[in-house]
C-alpha positions in Angstrom: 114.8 122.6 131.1 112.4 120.0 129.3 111.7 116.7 129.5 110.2 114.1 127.1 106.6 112.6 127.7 104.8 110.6 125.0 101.8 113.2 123.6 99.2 111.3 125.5 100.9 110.4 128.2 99.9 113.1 130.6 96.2 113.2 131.4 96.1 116.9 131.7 97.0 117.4 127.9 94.7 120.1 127.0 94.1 118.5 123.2 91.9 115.6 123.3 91.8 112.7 121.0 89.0 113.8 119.3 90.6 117.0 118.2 94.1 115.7 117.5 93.5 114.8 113.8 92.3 118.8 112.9 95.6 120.2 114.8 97.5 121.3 111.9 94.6 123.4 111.2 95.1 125.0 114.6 98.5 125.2 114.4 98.0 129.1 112.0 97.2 131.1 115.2 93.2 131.3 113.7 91.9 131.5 117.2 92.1 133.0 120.5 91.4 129.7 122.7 94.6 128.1 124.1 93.3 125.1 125.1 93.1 124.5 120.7 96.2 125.6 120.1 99.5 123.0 119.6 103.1 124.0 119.3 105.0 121.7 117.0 108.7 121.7 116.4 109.3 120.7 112.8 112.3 118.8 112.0 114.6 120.3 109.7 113.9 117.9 107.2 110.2 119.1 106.6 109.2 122.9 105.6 105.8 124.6 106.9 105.0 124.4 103.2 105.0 120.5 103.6 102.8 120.7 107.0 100.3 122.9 105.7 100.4 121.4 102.2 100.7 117.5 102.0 101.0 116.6 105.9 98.4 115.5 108.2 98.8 114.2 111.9 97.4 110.7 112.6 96.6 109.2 116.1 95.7 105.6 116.8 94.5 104.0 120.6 97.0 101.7 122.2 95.9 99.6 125.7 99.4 100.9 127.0 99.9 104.2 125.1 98.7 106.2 122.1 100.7 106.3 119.0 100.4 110.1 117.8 102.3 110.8 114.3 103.3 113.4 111.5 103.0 112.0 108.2 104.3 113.9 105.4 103.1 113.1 101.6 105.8 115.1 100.5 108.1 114.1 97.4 109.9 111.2 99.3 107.6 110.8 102.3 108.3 111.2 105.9 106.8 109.6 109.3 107.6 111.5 112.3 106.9 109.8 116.3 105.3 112.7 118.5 106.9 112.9 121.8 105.6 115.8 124.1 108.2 118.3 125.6 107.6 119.8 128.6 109.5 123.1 129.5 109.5 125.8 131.1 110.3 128.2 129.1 107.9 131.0 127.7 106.9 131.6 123.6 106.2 134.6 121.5 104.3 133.3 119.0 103.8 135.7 115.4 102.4 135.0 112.5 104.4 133.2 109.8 106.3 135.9 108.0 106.3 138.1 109.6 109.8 139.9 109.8 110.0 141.7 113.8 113.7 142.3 113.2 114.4 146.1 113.8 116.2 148.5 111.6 119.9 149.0 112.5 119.3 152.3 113.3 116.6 152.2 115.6 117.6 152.1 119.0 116.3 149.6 121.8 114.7 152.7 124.1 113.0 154.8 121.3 109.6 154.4 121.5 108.8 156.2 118.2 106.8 154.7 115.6 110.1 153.7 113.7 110.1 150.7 115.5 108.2 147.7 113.5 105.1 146.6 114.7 103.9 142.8 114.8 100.5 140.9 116.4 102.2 138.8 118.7 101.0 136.5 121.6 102.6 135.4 124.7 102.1 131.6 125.9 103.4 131.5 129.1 101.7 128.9 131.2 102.5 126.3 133.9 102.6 123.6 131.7 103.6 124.5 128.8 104.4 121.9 126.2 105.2 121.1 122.7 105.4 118.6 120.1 108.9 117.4 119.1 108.9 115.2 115.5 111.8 112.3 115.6 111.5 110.6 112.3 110.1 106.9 112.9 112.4 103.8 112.5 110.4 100.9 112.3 111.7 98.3 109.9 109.3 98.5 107.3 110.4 95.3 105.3 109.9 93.2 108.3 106.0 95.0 109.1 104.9 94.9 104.9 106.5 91.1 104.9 104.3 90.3 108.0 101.2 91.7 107.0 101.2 90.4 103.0 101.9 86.7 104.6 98.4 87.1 106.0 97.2 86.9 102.3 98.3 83.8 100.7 97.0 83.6 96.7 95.2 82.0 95.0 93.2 81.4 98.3 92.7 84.8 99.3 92.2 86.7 95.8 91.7 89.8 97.4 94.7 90.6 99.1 95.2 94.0 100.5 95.4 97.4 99.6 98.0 100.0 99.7 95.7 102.1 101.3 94.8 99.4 103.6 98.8 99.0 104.7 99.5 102.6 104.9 96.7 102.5 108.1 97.2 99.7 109.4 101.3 100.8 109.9 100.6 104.7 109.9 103.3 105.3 107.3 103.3 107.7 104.5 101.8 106.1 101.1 105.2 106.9 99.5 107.4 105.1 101.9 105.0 101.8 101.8 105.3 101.9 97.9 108.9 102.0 98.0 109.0 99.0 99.7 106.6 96.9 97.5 108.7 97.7 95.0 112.1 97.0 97.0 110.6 93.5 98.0 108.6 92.8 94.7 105.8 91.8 96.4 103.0 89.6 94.3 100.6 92.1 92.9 96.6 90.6 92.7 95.2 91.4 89.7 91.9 93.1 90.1 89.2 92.2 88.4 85.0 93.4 87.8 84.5 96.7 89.4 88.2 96.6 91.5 89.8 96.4 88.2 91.9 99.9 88.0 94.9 101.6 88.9 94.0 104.0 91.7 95.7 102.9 94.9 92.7 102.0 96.4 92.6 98.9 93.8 96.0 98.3 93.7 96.1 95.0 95.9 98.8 92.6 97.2 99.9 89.6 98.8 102.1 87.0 98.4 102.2 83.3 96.6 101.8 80.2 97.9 104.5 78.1 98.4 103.2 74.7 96.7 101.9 77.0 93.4 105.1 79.0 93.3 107.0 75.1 93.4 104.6 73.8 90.6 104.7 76.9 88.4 109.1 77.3 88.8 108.8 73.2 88.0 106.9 74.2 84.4 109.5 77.6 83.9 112.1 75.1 83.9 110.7 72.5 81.5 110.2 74.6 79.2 113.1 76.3 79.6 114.9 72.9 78.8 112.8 71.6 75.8 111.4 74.9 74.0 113.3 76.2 70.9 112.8 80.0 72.2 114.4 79.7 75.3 118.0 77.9 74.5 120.0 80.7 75.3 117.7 82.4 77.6 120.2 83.7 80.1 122.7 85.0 76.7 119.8 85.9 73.8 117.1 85.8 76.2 113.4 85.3 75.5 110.2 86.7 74.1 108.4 87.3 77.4 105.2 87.2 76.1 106.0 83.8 74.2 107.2 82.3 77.4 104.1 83.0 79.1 102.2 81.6 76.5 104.3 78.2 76.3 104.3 77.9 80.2 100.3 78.0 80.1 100.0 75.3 77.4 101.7 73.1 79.6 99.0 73.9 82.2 97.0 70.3 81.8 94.7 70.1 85.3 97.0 72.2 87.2 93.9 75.1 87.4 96.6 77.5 89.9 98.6 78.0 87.5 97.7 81.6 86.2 99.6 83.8 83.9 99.7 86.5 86.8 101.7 83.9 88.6 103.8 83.2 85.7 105.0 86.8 84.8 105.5 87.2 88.9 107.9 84.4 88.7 109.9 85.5 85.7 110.2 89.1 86.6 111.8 87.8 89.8 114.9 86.2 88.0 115.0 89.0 85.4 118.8 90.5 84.9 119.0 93.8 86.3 115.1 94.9 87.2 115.2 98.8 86.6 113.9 101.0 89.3 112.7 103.7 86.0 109.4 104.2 86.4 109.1 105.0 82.7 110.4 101.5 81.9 107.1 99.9 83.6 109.5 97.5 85.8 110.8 95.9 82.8 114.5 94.7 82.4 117.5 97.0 81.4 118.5 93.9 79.4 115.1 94.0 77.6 115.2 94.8 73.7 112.2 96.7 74.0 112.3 96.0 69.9 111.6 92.6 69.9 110.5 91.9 73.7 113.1 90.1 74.8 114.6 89.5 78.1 117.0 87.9 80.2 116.5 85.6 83.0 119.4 84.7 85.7 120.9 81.7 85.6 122.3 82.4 89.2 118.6 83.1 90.5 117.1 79.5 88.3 120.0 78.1 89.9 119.2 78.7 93.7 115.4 77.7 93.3 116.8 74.0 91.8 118.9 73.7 94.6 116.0 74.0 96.9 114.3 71.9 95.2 117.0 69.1 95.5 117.8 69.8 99.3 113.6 69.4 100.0 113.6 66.3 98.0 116.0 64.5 100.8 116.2 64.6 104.6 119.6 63.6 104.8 122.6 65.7 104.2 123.4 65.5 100.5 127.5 64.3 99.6 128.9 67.7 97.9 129.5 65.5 94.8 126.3 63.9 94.2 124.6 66.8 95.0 126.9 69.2 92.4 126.2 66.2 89.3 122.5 66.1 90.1 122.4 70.1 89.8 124.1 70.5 86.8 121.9 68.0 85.7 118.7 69.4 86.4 119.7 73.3 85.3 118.5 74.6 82.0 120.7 75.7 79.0 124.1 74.4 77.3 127.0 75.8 78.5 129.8 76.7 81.0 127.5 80.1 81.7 124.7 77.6 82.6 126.9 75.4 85.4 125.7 75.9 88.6 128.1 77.0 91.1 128.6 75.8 95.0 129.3 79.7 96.2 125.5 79.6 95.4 124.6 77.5 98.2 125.8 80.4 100.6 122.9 81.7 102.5 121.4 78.0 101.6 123.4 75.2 103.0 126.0 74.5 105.3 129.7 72.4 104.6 129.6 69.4 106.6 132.4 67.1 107.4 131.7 62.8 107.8 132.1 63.1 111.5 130.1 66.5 112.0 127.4 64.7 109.8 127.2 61.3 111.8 127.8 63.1 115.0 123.7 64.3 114.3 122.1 61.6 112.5 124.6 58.5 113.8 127.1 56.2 111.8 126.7 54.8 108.1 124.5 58.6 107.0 122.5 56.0 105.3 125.4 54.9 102.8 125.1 51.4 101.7 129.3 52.6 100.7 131.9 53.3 103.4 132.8 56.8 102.9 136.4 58.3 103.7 137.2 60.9 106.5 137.8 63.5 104.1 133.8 63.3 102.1 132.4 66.6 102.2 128.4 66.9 102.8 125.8 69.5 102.6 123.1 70.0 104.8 120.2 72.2 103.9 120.1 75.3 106.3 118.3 78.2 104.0 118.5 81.8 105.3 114.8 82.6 104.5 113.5 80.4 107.2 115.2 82.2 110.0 113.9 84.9 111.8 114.0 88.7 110.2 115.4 90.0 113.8 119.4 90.2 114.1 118.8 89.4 117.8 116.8 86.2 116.9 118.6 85.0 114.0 121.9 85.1 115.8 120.6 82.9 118.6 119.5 80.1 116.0 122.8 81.0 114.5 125.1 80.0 117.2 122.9 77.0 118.3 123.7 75.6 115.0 127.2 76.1 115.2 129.2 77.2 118.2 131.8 78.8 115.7 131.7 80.3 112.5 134.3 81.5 110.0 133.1 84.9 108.7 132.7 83.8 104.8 130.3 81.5 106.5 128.1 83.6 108.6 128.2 86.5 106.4 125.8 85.2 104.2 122.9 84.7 106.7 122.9 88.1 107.7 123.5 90.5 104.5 119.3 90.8 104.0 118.9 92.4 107.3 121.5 94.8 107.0 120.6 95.5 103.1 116.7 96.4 104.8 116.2 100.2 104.5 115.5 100.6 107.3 118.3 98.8 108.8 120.1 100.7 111.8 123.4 98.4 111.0 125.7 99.9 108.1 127.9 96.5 107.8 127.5 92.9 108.5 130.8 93.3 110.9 128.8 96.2 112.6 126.0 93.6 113.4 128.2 90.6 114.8 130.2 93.2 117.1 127.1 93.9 118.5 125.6 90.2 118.6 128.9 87.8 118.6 131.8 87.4 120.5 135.0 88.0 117.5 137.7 85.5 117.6 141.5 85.2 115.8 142.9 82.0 115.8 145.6 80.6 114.0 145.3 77.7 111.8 147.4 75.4 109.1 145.7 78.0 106.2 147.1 80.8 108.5 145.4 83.5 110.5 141.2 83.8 110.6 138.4 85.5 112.4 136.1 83.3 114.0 132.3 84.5 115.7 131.2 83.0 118.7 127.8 83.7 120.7 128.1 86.4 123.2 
C-alpha cells in the first residue's frame, strides 16, 4: 500500500536539499550508496530520453513546505509536482535495457547457463519511497499577468526577462513563451549592451494605462484625417507608414514611442498568425506591399471605453450609440459600431433600476419615459481573474442574470489554458444556483448566487 507525502515532507528523507538538483544524475544506478540514489516514476507523457536529455529537477524553500519539480525542455514543455510515495513494496532495479525476459524454452528450475544473466539490485528497505510526477496546473495566465503588472513602461524600462519568469514560477521556458505569446504581452525593446535576441535579453512588461489612452487617442486621429488609412479595416494600411504618421503627431507628448505604437496596432490586427515564420504578422497582411488590416470591432471597444470613463453617470443607450458612431473611424456600414460590443463592457439598465442607485431625475434636465434604456459602465477586465471571486462581485451586482448576460464576463477564464473548466455552463453549475422561469418572451435560464 502507499501513501502520498510531499518530497520534503518527511524529515528522514535520505536526499537532502543540497543534493536534490544533481538527482537525475543519480537516478543511472552509477553508484553503490543508497542514501544517493532516487526512484522516480515518469509519467507516461515523458520518455527517459527526455529526463536524461532536456529535463532537470528544480527545488525551491517554502516557510510551510518545499516546492520540488520536474521540468522537461522537451518539444512542448512539461512541469511535473513531486509528491513522495511511500510503499511497502520491494524493487529490482536493472540497468536501462536491459532485456531479463527468459527464452520460451528455458524452464523456471534449470539452473543452466541458458538462463540470461542481468546486474540487478534489490532495494528493499523500511522506508522505501519514490517520486511520483503529476503534471502541474497552475494557471499560468493569471501568475505571467501578475508578475508583468509589476513592470509598468515607460517607468520601468527594464522590465523582466523570460529567464527571469521561468524561476520565479518554476515552469519550463517553453510553456512561459507560449503564454507571452497567447496574452501578447508588451515586449521592452533592449537597448546598449541588452540589445539582442537571446532569451536572456528578451524582456517584458506591460503599458501604462494613461500612455496606452494617449497613444489609442493619436491611432484614431489619424485614422480619421490621413489619406492612407480610409479604408483601413477593408484595404488596410502600410504599417510602416502608420507608424510614421502617428509619430509626427507626437508634439510634447515624449511617451509616445514607436515601440508603443506597433504594440497597439498589432493588438487590433485581423487574424494575428500563430506561424512562427510569419514574424507575428497578420494573415491579412500583403506581405507585397506591407499592408494590413486593423479591427474595426477591437477600435470599436477601446472608444467605448473611452466614452463610458468620460461620464460617471449611466449613459442613455441612445446618446451613447450617436456619440459612438460619431467618434469611430472610417465611412461605412462596416465601420458602425455595434451594442453586442458592449458585452463584457456594460450592463442594460432600465429608468427605475438606474434611479434606484443614483436617486430620481439621473441628472436629466428632460423627464424621461419608463421604457429609456441606459448603460452603465461594468468592464470585465477590472474583475478579478478567479471564477470564485469574480462570481461573488457578479452576483452582488445583480441578484439575477440571464445567461447572454453573464456569459460574457466569464468566457476569458474559461478560454485560459490552463483553465480546469471546458464550458462557461460548466463554471456557473459549479459557482451559481441555475434557474427556469417563464416569462412574456417565453421560457429562460436564469443564474443566481449559490
Amino acid at each position: 500500500m502507499s501513501k502520498r507525502k510531499h518530497p520534503l515532507e518527511n524529515k528522514t528523507l535520505k536526499v537532502s536539499k543540497t543534493d536534490f538538483p544533481s538527482l537525475s544524475r543519480t537516478t543511472n544506478g552509477n553508484t553503490d550508496k543508497s542514501s544517493q540514489l532516487l526512484l522516480v516514476q515518469l509519467p507516461p507523457t515523458l520518455s527517459l530520453d527526455e529526463l536524461t536529455k532536456s529535463s532537470r529537477f528544480i527545488i525551491q524553500e517554502g516557510e510551510d513546505k518545499d516546492k520540488c519539480r520536474l521540468i522537461s525542455e522537451g518539444s512542448e514543455g512539461k512541469t511535473f509536482d513531486l509528491v513522495r510515495v511511500e510503499t511497502s513494496n520491494s524493487y529490482i532495479m536493472v540497468k536501462h535495457g536491459t532485456d531479463i525476459r527468459k527464452d520460451d524454452d528455458v524452464n523456471d528450475n534449470d539452473d543452466s547457463q541458458n538462463k540470461k544473466k542481468a546486474n540487478a539490485r534489490l532495494l528493499r528497505e523500511s522506508n522505501t519511497f519514490f517520486l511520483e510526477c503529476i503534471e502541474n496546473k497552475d494557471n499560468l495566465e493569471i501568475e505571467v499577468e501578475r508578475i508583468l503588472k509589476k513592470h509598468v513602461y515607460p517607468d520601468d524600462r527594464k522590465g523582466i526577462t523570460l529567464n527571469e519568469i521561468e524561476k520565479i514560477l518554476m515552469h519550463s521556458t517553453s510553456e512561459i513563451k507560449n503564454v507571452l505569446k497567447k496574452m501578447m504581452a508588451f515586449p521592452i525593446p533592449c537597448t546598449g549592451t541588452d540589445a539582442g535576441t537571446d532569451t536572456d535579453t528578451e524582456r517584458y512588461g506591460v503599458v501604462s494605462e494613461e500612455v496606452e489612452r494617449e497613444t489609442w487617442f493619436i491611432i484614431v486621429s489619424v485614422l480619421s484625417e490621413w489619406d492612407g488609412a480610409i479604408d483601413y479595416a477593408g484595404k488596410g494600411v502600410h504599417l510602416e507608414a502608420m507608424v510614421q504618421e502617428v509619430m509626427k503627431r507626437k508634439e510634447d507628448n515624449d511617451d509616445l514611442e514607436d515601440c508603443v505604437v506597433r504594440f497597439c496596432l498589432r493588438l487590433c490586427m485581423c487574424s494575428i498568425s500563430s506561424d512562427n515564420n510569419n514574424n507575428g504578422k497578420s494573415e491579412s497582411e500583403d506581405h507585397g506591399h506591407g499592408l494590413v488590416k486593423l479591427g474595426v470591432d477591437y477600435i470599436a471597444r477601446i472608444l467605448a471605453h473611452s466614452l463610458f470613463n468620460a461620464m460617471t453617470a449611466p449613459w442613455k443607450e441612445r446618446d451613447f450609440h450617436e456619440e459612438w458612431c460619431k467618434l469611430m473611424p472610417g465611412v461605412g456600414d462596416i465601420y458602425e459600431p455595434s451594442l453586442e460590443l458592449l458585452k463584457g463592457i456594460a450592463l442594460v439598465q432600465t429608468k427605475s433600476e438606474v434611479e434606484a442607485e443614483m436617486g430620481p431625475g439621473i441628472g436629466n434636465t428632460e423627464p424621461e419615459p419608463e421604457s429609456a434604456v441606459y448603460l452603465k459602465y461594468f468592464p470585465r477586465d477590472r474583475l478579478p481573474s478567479d471564477a470564485k471571486d469574480r462570481c461573488k462581485i457578479l452576483f452582488r451586482e445583480k441578484k439575477t442574470w440571464k445567461a447572454d448576460e453573464i456569459i460574457p464576463y466569464l468566457t476569458d477564464i474559461v478560454e485560459k489554458s490552463s483553465s480546469s473548466f471546458s464550458s462557461v455552463q460548466e463554471l456557473l453549475v459549479r459557482h451559481a444556483t441555475v434557474v427556469n422561469d417563464v416569462t412574456d418572451d417565453g421560457a429562460a435560464l436564469y443564474y443566481m448566487s449559490k
